[in-house]
NUFI-877157 format. One record per residue (C-alpha): residue number from 1; x, y, z. Coordinates in Angstrom, 2 decimals. Layout:
REM residues N
[NUM, [X, Y, Z]]
...
//
This chain:
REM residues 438
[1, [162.64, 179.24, 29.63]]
[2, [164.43, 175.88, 28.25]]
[3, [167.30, 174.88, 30.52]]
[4, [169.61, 172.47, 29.52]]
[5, [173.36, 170.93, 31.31]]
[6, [176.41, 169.76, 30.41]]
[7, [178.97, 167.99, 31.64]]
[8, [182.50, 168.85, 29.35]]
[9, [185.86, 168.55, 30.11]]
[10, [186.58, 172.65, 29.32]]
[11, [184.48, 176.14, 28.52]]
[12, [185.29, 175.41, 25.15]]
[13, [183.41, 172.67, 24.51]]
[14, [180.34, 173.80, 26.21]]
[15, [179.79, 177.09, 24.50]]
[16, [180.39, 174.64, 20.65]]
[17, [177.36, 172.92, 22.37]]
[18, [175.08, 175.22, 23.81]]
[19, [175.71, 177.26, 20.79]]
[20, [174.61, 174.07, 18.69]]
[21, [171.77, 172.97, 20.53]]
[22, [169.95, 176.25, 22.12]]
[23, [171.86, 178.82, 19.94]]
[24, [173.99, 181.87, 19.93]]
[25, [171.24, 183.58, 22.03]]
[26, [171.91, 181.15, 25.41]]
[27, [173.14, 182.40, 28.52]]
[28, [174.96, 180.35, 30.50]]
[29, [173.60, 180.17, 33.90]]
[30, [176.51, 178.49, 36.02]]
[31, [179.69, 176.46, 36.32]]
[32, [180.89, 174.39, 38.88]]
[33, [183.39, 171.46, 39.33]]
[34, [182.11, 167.94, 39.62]]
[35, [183.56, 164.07, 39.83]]
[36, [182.21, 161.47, 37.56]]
[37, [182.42, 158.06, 37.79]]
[38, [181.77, 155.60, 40.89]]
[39, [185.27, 155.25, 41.95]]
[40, [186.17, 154.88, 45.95]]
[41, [185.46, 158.32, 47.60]]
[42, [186.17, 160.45, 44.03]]
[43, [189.37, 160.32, 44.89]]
[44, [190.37, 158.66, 40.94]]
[45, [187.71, 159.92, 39.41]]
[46, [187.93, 162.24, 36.57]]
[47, [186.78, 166.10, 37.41]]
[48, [184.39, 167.28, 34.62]]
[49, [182.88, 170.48, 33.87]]
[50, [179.23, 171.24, 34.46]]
[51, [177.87, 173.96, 32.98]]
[52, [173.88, 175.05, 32.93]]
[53, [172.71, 177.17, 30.04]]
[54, [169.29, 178.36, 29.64]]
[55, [167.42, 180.53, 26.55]]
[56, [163.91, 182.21, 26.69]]
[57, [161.47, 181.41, 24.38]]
[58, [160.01, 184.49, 24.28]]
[59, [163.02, 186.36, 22.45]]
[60, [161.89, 183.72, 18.97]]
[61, [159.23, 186.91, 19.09]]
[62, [161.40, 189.64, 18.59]]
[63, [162.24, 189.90, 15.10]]
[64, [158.45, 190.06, 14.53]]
[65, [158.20, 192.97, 17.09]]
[66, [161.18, 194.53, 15.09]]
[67, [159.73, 194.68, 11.61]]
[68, [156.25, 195.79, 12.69]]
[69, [158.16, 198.83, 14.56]]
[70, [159.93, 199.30, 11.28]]
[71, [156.78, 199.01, 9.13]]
[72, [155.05, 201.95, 11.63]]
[73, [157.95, 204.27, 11.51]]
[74, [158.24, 204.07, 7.59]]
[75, [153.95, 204.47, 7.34]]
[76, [154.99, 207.76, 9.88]]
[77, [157.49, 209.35, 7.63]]
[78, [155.24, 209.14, 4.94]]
[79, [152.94, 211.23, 6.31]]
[80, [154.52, 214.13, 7.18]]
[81, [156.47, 214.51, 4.03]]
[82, [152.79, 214.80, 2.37]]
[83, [153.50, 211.46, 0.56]]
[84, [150.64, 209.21, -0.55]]
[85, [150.48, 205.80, 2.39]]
[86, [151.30, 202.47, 0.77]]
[87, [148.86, 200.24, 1.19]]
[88, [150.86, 198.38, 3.89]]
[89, [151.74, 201.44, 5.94]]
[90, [148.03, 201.76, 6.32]]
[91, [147.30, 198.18, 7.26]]
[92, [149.93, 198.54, 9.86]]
[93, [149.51, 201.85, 11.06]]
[94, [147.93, 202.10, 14.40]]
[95, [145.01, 204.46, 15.28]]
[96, [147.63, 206.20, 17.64]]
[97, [149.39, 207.29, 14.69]]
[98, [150.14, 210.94, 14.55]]
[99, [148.41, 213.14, 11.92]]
[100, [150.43, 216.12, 9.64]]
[101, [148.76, 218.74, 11.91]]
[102, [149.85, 216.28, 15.26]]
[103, [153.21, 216.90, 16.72]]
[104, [155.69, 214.14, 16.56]]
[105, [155.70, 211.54, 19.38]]
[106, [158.69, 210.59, 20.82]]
[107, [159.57, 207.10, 20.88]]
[108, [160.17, 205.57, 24.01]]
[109, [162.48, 203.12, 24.25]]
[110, [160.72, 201.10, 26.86]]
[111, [157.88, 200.36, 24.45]]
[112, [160.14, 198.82, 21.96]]
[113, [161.36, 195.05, 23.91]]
[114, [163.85, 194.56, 21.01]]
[115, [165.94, 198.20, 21.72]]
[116, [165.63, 198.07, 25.31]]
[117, [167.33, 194.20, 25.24]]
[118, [170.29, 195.74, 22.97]]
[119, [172.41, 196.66, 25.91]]
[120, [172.01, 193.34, 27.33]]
[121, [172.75, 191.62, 24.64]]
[122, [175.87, 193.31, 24.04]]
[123, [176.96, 193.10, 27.57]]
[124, [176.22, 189.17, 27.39]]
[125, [178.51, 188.62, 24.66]]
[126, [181.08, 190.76, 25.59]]
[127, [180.77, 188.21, 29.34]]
[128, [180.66, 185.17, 26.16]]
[129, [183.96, 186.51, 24.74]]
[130, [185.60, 186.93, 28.34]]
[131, [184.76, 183.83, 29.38]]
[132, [186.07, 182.01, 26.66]]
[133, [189.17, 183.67, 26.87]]
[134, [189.89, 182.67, 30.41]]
[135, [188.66, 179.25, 29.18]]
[136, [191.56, 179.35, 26.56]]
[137, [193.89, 180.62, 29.28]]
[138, [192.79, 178.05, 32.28]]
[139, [192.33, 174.78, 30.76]]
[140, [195.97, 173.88, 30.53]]
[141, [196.89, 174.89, 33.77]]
[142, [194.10, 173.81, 35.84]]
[143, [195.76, 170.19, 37.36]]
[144, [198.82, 172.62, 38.20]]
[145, [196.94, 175.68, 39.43]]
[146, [195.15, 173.29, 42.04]]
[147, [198.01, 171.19, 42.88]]
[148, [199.57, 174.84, 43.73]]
[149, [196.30, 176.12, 45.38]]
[150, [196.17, 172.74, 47.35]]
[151, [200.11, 173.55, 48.95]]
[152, [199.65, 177.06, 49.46]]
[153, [196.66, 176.16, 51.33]]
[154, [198.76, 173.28, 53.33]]
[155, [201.48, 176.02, 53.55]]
[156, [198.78, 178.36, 55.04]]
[157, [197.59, 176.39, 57.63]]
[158, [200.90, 175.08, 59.06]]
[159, [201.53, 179.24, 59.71]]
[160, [198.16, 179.84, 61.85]]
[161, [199.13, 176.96, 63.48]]
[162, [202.65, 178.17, 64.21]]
[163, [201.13, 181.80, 64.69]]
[164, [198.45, 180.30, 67.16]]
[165, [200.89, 177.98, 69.09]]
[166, [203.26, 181.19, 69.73]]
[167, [200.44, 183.40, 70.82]]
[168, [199.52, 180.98, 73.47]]
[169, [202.98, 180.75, 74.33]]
[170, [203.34, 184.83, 74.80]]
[171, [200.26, 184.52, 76.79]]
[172, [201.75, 182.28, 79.48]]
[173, [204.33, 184.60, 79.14]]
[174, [203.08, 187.95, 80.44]]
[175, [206.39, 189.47, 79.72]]
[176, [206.67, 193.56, 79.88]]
[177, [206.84, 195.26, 76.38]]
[178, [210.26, 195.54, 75.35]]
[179, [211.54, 192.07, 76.70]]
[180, [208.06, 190.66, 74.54]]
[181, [209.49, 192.63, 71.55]]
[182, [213.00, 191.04, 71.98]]
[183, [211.27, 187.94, 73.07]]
[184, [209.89, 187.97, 69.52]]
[185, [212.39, 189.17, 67.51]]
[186, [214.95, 185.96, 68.80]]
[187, [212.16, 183.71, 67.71]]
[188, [211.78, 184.80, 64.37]]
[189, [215.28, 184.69, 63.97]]
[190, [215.01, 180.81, 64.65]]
[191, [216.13, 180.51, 68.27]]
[192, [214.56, 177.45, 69.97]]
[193, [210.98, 178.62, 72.07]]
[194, [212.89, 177.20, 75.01]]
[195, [215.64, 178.85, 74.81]]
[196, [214.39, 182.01, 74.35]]
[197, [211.85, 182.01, 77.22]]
[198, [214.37, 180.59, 79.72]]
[199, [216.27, 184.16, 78.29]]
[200, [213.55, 186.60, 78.89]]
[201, [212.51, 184.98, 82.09]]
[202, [215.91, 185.07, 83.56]]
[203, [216.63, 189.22, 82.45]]
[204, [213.25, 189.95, 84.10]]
[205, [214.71, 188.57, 87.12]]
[206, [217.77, 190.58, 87.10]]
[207, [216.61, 193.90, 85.30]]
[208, [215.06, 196.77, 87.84]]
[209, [211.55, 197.70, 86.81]]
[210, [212.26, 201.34, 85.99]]
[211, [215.34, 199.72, 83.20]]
[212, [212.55, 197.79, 81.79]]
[213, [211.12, 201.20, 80.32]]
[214, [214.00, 201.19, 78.52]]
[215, [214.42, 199.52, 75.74]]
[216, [218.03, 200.13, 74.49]]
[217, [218.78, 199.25, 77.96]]
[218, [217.14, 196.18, 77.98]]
[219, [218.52, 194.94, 74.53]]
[220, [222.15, 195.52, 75.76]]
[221, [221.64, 193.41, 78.50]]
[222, [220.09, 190.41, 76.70]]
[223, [223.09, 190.89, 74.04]]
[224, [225.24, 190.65, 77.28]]
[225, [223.51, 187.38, 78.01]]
[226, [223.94, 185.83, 74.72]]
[227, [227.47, 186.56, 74.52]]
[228, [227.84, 184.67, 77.95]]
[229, [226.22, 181.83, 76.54]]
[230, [227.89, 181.62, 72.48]]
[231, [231.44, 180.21, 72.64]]
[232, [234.43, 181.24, 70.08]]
[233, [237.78, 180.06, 69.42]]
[234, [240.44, 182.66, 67.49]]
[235, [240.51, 180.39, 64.71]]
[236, [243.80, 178.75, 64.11]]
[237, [245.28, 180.62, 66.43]]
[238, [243.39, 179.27, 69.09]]
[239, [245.65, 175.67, 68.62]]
[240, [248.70, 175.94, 70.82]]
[241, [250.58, 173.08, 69.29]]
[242, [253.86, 174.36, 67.32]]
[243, [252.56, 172.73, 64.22]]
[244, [248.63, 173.69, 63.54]]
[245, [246.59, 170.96, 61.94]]
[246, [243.27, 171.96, 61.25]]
[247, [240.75, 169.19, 59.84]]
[248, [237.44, 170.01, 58.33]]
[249, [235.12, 166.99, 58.22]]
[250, [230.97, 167.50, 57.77]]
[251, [228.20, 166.15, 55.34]]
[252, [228.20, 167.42, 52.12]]
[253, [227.37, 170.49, 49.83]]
[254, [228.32, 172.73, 53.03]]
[255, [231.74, 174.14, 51.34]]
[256, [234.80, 172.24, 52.83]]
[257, [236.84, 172.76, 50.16]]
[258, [236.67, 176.78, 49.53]]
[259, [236.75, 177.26, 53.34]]
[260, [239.87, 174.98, 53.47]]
[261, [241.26, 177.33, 50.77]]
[262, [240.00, 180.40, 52.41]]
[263, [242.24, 179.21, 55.38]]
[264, [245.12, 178.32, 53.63]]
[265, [245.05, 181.71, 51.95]]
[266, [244.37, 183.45, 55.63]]
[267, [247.36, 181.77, 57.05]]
[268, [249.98, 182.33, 53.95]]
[269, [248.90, 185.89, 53.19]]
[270, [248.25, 187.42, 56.59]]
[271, [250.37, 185.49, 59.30]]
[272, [253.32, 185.17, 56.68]]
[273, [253.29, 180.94, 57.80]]
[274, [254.30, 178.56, 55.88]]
[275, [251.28, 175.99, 54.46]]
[276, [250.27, 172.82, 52.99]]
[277, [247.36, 171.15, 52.16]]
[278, [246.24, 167.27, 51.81]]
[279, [242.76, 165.94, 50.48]]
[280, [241.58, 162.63, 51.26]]
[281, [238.57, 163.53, 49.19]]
[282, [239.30, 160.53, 46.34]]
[283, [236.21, 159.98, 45.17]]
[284, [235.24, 163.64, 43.92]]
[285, [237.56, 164.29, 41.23]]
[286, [235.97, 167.85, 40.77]]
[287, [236.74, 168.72, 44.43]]
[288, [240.59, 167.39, 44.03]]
[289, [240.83, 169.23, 41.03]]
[290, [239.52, 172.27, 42.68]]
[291, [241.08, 172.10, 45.51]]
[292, [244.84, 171.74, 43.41]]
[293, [243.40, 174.74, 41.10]]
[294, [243.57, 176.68, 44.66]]
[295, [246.65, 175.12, 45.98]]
[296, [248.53, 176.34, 42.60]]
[297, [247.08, 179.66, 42.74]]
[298, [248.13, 180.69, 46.29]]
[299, [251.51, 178.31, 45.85]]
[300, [251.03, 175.99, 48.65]]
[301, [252.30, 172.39, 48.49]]
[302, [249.00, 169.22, 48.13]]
[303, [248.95, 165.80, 49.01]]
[304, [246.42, 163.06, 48.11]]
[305, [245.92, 160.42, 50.84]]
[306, [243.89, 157.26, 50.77]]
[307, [244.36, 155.89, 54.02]]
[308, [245.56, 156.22, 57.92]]
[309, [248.91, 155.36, 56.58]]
[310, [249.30, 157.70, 53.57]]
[311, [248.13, 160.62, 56.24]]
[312, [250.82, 159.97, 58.62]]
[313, [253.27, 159.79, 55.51]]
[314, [252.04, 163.28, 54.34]]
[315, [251.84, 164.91, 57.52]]
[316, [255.97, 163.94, 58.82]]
[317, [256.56, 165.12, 54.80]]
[318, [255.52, 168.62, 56.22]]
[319, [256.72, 168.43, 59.47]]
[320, [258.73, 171.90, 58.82]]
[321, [255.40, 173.55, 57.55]]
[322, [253.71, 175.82, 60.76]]
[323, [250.25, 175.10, 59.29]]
[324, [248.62, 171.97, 57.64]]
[325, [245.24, 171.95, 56.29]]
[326, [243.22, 169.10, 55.76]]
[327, [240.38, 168.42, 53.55]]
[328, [237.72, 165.66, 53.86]]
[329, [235.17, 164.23, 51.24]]
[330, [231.77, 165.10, 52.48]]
[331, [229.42, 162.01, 53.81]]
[332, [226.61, 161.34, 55.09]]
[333, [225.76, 161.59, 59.00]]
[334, [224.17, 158.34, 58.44]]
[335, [226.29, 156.54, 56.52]]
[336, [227.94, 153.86, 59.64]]
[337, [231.01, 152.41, 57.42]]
[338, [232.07, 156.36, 56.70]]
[339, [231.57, 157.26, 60.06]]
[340, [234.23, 154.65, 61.21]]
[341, [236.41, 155.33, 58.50]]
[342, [236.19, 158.95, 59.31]]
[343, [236.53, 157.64, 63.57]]
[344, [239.83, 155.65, 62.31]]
[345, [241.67, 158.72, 60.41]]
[346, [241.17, 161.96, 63.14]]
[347, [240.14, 160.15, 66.50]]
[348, [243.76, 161.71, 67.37]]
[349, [242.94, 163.82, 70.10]]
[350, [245.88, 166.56, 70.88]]
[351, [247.46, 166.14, 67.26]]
[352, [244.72, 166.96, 64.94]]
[353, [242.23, 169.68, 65.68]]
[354, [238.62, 168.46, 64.07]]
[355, [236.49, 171.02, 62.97]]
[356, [233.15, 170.48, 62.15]]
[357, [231.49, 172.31, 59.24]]
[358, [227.94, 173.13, 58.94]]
[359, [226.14, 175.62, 56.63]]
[360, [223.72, 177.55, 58.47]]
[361, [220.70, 177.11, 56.01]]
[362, [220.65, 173.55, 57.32]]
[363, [217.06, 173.49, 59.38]]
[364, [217.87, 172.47, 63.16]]
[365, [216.76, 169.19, 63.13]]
[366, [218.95, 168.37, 60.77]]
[367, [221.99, 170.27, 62.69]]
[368, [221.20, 168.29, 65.43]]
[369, [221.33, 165.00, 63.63]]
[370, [224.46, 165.38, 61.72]]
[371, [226.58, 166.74, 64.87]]
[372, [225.23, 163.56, 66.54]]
[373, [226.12, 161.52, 64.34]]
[374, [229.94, 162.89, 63.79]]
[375, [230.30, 162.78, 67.65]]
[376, [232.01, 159.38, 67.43]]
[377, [235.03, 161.59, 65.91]]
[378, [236.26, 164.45, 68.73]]
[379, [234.81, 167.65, 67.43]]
[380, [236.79, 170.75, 68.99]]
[381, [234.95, 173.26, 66.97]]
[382, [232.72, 174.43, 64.66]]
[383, [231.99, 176.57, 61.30]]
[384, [229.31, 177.70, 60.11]]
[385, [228.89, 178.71, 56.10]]
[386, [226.55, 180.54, 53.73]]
[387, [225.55, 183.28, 56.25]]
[388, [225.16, 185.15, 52.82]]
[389, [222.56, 182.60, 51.87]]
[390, [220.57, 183.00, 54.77]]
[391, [218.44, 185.33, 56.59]]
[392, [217.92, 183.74, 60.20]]
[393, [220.58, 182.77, 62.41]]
[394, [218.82, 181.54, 65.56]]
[395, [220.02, 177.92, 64.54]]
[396, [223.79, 178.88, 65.46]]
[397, [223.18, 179.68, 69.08]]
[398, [220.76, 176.49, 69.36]]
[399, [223.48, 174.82, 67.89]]
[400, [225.63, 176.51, 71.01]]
[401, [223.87, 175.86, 73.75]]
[402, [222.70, 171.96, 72.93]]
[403, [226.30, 170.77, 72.11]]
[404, [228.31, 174.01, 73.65]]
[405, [231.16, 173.58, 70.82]]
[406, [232.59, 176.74, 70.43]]
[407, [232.66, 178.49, 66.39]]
[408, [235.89, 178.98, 64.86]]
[409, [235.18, 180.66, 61.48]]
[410, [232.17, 182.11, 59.78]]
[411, [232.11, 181.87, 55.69]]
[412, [229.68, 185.17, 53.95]]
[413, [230.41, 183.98, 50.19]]
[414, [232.37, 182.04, 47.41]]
[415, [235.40, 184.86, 47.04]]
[416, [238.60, 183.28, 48.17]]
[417, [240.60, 184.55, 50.37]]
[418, [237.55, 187.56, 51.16]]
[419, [234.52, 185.64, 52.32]]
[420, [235.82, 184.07, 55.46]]
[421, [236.05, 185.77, 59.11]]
[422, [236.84, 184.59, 62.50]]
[423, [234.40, 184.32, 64.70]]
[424, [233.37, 186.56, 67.44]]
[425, [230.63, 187.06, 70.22]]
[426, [230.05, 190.45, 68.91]]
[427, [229.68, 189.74, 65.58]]
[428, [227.15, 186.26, 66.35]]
[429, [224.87, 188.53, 68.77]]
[430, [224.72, 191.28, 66.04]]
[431, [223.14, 188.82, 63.74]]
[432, [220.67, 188.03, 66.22]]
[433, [219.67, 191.79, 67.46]]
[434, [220.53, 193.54, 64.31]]
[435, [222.40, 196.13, 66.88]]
[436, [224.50, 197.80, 64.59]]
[437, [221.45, 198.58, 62.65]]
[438, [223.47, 196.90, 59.46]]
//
């Protein structure tokens, strides 16, 4: 047996060489990964290919063994057609061989080393062909497939660690069935572990043990619960001032502009109230463009501001209007100098009515940061976009219970006026307990 190993950077160029140096008769005897050079730990050194291949000596043999078998079998068929031996039939035939009166002998194919290695070799170089193939197919995505291997695998073990942490969690628990099944279910929907213990803990205080064996019972009274807790407003109706200003400020990318058209186009086409919108969104020219496009479309009068001064001007222009809606240029929560600007235009509390907007794909921590942050401006309420976009809505009732702001509207798309609704208790605990079965 002559072994021999490589080191190469791909299947490719192994097989050239173990073709080359042991020939087409080599079997390759493994592959594995390795890091050459002497750099600190491997971790810059260059991954190579090592590949053992081996061939047996022995198999030099077999074309020998093959024309001998031939020679015999030609000497046979001589004989029994009554046909004079050559000379080399004889010298090769055996004394075994059978006679014209003999019966014929059938070969067995263990006797003969060449036929019974056929099936082998085929089968090795259909293996050859294979693995060349997925040679062809792997090489150029190897430094991606592992870079993707290597954040599944990061992806994987942040999940059992979640998965484990909120096991030991239910344990302490020890909650009966169907408040651990709604127990679960407001967790996966993204409602803080706190929050949703102090929940379960509190209905098993106030639920009778035989109710507890029911479940549709149960859930009822933990959607009664969360509607005690969520806060809503009616919208715009909710301002009692004879001349509704409604302000939407918030970071950016969480739809200011559409929802301030949505409500423009709420207020003009349902309550029959006369409307006007300003921007003070200067340095997006796409959103003031956008935001005229809309104006036009649904006929409402738009003003352009700059400053504090240029607001006030707008806003005694429009002093007849029942409805003004304001548009802001999104920021962000951590920019200081827009903050104060921001602080210096709407820190008018009884005259304008701030609402905050917030898309509710935003992760938590980041909901908590950026309502933080635009507390220096008074915040009477809250929206929350893109329910359309996503599929958990735990975040909203954190949201609710950390800062208790009340929600005004809730935004399900792009379509103006259609994708906008105002927002209820019912409809907020349905998105947690799915109790419409929608």
């Amino acid at each position: 047996m002559n072994l021999k190993r490589y080191r190469v950077n791909n299947i490719q160029e192994a097989l050239q060489l173990i073709k080359k140096d042991l020939g087409p008769e080599a079997v390759i005897v493994s592959t594995r990964q390795v890091k050459e050079g002497n750099k600190a730990f491997g971790l810059f050194a260059k991954t190579m290919l090592e590949v053992t291949a081996a061939r047996d000596d022995k198999s030099q043999s077999k074309p020998n063994i093959q024309a001998s078998s031939q020679a015999t079998a030609s000497g046979y068929r001589a004989t029994v057609n009554g046909m004079p031996r050559s000379e080399g039939a004889t010298a090769v035939a055996s004394p075994e061989m059978p006679t014209p009166n003999s019966k014929p002998i059938q070969s067995n194919p263990a006797s003969d080393p060449y036929k019974a290695l056929q099936p082998l070799r085929q089968e090795i170089q259909d293996l050859r062909e294979l693995i060349q193939n997925l040679g062809d197919r792997t090489a150029s995505y190897e430094g991606q497939t592992v870079a993707q291997l290597k954040q599944e695998l990061g992806e994987m073990r942040y999940m059992l660690h979640s998965l484990a942490s909120r096991a030991g969690q239910m344990d302490d628990l020890n909650l009966p069935e169907n408040l651990m099944v709604l127990y679960q279910q407001l967790r996966f929907s993204g409602m803080e572990e706190k929050f949703a213990r102090r929940l379960m803990l509190e209905a098993r205080k106030n639920i009778a043990e035989d109710d507890l064996q029911n479940f549709s019972y149960v859930k009822i009274f933990i959607a009664r619960m969360l509607m005690k807790i969520v806060k809503t407003t009616r919208g715009v109706e909710s301002i009692t001032a004879p001349q509704k200003i409604f302000t939407l400020i918030g970071p950016t990318g969480v739809g200011k502009t559409t929802t301030a058209a949505k409500i423009a186009s709420e207020q003009l086409l349902r309550y029959k109230r006369r409307v006007a919108m300003i921007t003070i969104d200067t340095f997006r020219i796409a959103a003031v463009e956008q935001l005229r496009t809309y104006a036009k479309i649904i006929n409402v009068p738009l003003s352009i501001v700059a400053d504090k001064a240029d607001l006030d001007r707008a806003i005694a222009t429009y002093s007849d209007y029942d409805v003004i809606i304001i548009d802001t240029g999104g920021c962000s929560q951590r920019d200081e100098s827009q903050m104060f600007e921001l602080r210096e235009l709407f820190d008018e509390r009884g005259r304008l009515n701030n609402v905050l907007v917030l898309s509710s794909t935003t992760k938590d921590s980041d909901l908590n940061e950026i309502t933080r942050r635009f507390g220096v401006i008074p915040i009477d309420s809250v929206i929350f976009t893109k329910l359309d976009e996503s599929s958990s809505y735990g975040s909203m009732f954190n949201h609710s219970i950390r800062f208790k702001k009340p929600i005004s509207f809730l935004t399900t798309g792009q379509k103006v006026p259609e994708d906008i609704e105002v927002a209820t208790k019912e409809r907020l605990v349905d998105l947690m307990l799915n109790i419409s079965g929608s």
